[in-house]
N, CA, C and O of each residue as an XYZ file, in Angstrom:
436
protein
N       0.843     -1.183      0.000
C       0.000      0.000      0.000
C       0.888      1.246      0.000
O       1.798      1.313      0.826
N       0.698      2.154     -0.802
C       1.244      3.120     -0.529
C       0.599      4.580      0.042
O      -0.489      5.072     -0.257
N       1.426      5.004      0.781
C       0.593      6.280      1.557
C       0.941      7.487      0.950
O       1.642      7.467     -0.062
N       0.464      8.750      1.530
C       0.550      9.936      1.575
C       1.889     10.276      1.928
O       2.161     11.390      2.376
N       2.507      9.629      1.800
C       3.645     10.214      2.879
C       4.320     11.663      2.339
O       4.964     12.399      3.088
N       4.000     12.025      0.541
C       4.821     13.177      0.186
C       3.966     14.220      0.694
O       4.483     15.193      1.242
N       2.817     14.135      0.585
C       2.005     15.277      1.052
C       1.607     15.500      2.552
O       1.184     16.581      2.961
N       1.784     14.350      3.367
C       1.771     14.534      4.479
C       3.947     15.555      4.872
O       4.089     16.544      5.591
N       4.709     15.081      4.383
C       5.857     15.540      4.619
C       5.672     17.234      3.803
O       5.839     18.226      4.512
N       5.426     17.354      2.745
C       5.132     18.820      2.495
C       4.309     19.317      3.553
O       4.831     20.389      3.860
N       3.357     19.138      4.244
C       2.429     19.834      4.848
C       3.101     20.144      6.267
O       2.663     21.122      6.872
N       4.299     19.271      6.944
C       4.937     19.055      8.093
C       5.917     20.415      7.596
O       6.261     21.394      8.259
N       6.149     20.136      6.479
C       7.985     20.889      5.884
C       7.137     22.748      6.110
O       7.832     23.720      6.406
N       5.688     22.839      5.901
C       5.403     24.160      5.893
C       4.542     24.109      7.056
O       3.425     24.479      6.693
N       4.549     23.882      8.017
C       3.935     23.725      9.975
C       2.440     23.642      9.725
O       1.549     24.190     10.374
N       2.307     22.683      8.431
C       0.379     22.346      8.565
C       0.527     21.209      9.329
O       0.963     20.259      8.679
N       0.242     20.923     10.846
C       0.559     20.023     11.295
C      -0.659     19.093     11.771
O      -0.690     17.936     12.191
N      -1.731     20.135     11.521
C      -3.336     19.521     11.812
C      -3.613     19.180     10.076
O      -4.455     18.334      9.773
N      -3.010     19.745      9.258
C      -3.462     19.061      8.025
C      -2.748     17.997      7.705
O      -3.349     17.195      6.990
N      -0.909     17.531      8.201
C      -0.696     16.525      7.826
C      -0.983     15.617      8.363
O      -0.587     14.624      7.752
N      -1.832     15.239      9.814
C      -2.656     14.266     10.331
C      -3.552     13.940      9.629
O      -3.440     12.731      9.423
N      -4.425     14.355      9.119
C      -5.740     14.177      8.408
C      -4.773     13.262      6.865
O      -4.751     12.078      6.531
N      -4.187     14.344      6.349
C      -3.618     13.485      5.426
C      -3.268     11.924      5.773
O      -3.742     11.260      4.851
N      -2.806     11.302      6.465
C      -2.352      9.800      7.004
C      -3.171      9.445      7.408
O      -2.878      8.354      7.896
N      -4.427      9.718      7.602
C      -5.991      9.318      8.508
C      -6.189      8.188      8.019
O      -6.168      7.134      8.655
N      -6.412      8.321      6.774
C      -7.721      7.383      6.357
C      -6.824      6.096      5.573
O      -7.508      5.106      5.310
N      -4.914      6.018      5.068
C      -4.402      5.149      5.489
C      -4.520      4.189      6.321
O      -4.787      2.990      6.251
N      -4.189      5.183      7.399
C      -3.635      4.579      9.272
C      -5.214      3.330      9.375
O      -5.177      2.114      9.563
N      -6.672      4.397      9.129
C      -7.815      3.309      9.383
C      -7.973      2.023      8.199
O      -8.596      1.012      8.523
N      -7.368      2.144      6.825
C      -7.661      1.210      6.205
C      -6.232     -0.223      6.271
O      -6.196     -1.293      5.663
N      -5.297      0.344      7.201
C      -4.535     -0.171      7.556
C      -4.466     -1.130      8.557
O      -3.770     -2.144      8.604
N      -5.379     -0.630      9.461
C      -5.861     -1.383     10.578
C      -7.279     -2.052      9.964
O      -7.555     -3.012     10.684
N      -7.734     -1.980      9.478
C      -9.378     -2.606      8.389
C      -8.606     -4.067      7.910
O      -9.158     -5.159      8.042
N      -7.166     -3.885      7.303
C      -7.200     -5.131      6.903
C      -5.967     -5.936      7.364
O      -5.390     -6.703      6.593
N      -5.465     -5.686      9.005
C      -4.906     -6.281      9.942
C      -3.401     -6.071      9.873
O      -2.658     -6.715     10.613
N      -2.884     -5.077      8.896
C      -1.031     -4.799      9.350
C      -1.126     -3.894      9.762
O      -1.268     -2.734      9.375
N      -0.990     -4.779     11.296
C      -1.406     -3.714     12.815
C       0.225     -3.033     13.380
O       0.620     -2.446     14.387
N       0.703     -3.406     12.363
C       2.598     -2.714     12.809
C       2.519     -1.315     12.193
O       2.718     -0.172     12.604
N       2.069     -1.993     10.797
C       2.248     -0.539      9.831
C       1.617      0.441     10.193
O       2.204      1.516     10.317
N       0.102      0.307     10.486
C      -0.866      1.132     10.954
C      -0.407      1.465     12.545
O      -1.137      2.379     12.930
N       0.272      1.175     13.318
C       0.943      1.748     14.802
C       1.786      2.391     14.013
O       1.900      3.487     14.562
N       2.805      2.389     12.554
C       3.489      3.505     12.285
C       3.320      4.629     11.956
O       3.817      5.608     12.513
N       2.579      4.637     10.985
C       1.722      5.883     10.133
C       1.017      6.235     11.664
O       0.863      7.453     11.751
N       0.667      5.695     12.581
C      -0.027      6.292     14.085
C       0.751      7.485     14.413
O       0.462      8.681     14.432
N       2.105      6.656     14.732
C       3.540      7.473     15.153
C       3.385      8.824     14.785
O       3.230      9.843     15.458
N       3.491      8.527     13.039
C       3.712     10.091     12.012
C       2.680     11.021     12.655
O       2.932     12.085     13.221
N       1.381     10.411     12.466
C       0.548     11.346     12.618
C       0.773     12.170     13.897
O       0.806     13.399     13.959
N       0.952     11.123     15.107
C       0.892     11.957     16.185
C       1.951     12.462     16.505
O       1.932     13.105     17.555
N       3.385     12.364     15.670
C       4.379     13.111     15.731
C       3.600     14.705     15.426
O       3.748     15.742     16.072
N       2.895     14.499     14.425
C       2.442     15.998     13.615
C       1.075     16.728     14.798
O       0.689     17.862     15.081
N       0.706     15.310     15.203
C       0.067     16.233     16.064
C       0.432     16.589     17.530
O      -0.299     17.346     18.170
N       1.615     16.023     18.096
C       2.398     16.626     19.378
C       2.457     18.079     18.434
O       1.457     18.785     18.564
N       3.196     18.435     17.788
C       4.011     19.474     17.189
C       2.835     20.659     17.230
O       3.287     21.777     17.477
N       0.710     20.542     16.928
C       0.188     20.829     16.826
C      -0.239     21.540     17.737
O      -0.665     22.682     17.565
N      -0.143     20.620     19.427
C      -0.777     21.108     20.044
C       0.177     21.888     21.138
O      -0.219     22.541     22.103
N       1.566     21.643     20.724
C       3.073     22.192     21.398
C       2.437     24.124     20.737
O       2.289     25.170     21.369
N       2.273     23.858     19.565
C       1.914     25.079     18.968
C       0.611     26.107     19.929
O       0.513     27.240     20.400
N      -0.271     24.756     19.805
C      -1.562     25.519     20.754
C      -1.323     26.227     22.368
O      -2.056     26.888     23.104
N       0.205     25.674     22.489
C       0.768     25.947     24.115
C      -0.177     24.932     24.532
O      -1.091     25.473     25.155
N      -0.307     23.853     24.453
C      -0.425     22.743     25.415
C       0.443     21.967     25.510
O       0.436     21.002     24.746
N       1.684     22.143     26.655
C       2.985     21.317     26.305
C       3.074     19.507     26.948
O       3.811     18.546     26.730
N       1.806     19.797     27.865
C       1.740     18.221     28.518
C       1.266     17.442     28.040
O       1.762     16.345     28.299
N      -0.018     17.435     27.010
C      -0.592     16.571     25.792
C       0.270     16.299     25.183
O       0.497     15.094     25.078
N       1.354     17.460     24.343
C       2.095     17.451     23.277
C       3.069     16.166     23.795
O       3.103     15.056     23.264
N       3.668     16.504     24.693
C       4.716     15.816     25.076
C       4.227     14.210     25.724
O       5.192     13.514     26.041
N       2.976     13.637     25.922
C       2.837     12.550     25.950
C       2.750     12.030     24.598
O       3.310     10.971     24.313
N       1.890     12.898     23.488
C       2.010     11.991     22.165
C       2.759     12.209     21.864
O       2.933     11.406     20.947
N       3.887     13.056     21.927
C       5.449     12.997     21.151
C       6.171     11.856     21.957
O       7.283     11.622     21.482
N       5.920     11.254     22.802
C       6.022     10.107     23.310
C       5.856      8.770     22.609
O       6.684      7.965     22.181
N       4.557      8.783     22.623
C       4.053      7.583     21.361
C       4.983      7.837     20.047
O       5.619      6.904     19.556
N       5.017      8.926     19.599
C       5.805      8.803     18.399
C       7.211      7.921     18.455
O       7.565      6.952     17.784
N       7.910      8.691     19.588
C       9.340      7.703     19.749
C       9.435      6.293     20.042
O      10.316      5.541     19.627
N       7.975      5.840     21.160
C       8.402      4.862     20.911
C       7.882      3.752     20.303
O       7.814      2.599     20.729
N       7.418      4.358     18.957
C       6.577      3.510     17.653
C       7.518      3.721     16.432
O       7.600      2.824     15.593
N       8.341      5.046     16.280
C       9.149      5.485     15.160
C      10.023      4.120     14.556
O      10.205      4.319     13.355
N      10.543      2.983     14.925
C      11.300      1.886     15.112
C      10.233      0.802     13.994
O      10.562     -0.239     13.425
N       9.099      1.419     13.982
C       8.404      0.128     13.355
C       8.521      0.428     11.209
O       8.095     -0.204     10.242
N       9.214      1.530     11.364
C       9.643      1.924     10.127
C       9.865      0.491      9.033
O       9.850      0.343      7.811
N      10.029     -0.233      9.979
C      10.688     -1.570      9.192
C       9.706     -2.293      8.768
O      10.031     -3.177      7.975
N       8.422     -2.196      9.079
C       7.035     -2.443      8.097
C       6.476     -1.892      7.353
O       5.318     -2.246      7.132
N       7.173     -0.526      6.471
C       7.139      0.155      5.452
C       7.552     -0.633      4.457
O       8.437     -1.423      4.785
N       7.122     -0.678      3.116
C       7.766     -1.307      2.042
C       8.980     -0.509      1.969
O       9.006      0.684      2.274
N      10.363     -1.425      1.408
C      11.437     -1.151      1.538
C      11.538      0.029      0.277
O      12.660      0.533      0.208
N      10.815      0.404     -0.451
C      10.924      1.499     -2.227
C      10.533      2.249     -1.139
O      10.623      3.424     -1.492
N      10.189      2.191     -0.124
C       9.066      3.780      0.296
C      10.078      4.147      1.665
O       9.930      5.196      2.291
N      10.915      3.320      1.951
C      11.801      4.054      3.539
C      12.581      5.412      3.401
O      12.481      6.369      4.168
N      13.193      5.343      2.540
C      13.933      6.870      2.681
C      13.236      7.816      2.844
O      13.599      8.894      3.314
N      11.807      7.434      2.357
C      10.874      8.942      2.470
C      10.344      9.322      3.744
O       9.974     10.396      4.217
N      10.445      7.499      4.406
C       9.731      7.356      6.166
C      11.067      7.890      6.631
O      10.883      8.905      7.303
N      12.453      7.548      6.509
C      13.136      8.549      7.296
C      13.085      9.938      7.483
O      12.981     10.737      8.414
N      13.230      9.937      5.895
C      13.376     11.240      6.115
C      12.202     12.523      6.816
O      12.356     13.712      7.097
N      11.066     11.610      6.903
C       9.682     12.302      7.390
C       9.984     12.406      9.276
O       9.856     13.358     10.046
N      10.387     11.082      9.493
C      10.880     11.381     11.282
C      12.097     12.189     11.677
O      12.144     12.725     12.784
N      13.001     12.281     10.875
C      13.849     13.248     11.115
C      13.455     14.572     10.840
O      14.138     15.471     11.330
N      12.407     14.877     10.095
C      11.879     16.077      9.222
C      10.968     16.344     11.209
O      11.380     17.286     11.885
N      10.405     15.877     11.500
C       9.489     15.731     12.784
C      10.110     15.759     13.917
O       9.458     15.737     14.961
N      11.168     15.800     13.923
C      12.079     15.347     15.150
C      12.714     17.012     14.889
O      12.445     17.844     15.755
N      13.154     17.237     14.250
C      13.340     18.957     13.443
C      12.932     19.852     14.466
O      13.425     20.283     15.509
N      11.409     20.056     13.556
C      10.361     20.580     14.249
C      10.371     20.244     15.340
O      10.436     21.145     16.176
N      10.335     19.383     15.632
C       9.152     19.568     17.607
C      10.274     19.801     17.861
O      10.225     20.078     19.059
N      11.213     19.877     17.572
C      12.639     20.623     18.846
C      12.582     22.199     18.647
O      12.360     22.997     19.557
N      12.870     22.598     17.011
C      12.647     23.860     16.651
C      11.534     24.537     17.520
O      11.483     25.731     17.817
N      10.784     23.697     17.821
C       9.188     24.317     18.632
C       9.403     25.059     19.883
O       9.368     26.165     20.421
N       9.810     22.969     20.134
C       9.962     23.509     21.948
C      11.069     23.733     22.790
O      11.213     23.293     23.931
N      12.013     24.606     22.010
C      12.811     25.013     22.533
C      13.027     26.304     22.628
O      14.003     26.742     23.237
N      11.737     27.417     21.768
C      11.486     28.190     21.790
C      11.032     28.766     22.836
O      10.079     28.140     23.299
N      11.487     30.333     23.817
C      11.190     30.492     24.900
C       9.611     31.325     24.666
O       9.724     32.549     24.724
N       8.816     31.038     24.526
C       7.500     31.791     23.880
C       6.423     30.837     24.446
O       5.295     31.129     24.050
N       6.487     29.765     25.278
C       5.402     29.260     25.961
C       5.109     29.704     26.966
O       4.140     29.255     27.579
């Protein structure tokens, strides 16, 4: 199956971080519909990488920082991506890992 992943990573690369969730949505559910319950905990990861980053934005840093939680420790399941499509899954968690630091390391909360 292949996902969203370019348009979910454009939408991350310009801080749409509530639009690149939605983008991986309906993947992540048809992923879990037909039982590769690894892959679908990954594309989970992405999303809620994008949406820690979302709600870090909203100044809610204790939500943010439990699902930026889940992200790390689901990011590892990369390895149930088809192998033509990984460089793009790296490069999307490092692209995410970017951001939410760029975020919250900003003194503005």
């Amino acid at each position: 199956m292949k996902h969203n992943i370019e348009a979910f990573t454009q939408m991350v690369y310009n801080n749409q971080f509530v639009e690149a969730h939605e983008v991986l949505e309906e993947d992540w559910k048809e992923l879990k519909k037909t039982g590769l319950k690894e892959e679908a905990k990954f594309l989970q990861a992405l999303i809620n990488g994008a949406t820690s980053i979302a709600l870090w934005v909203k100044k809610r840093p204790e939500p943010s920082a439990r699902v930026w939680d889940f992200f790390q420790r689901n990011k590892h399941l990369i390895s149930t991506i088809e192998a033509s499509e990984t460089q793009k899954y790296i490069f999307v968690i490092k692209l995410l890992e970017f951001k939410y630091k760029s975020f919250t390391t900003k003194e503005d909360l």
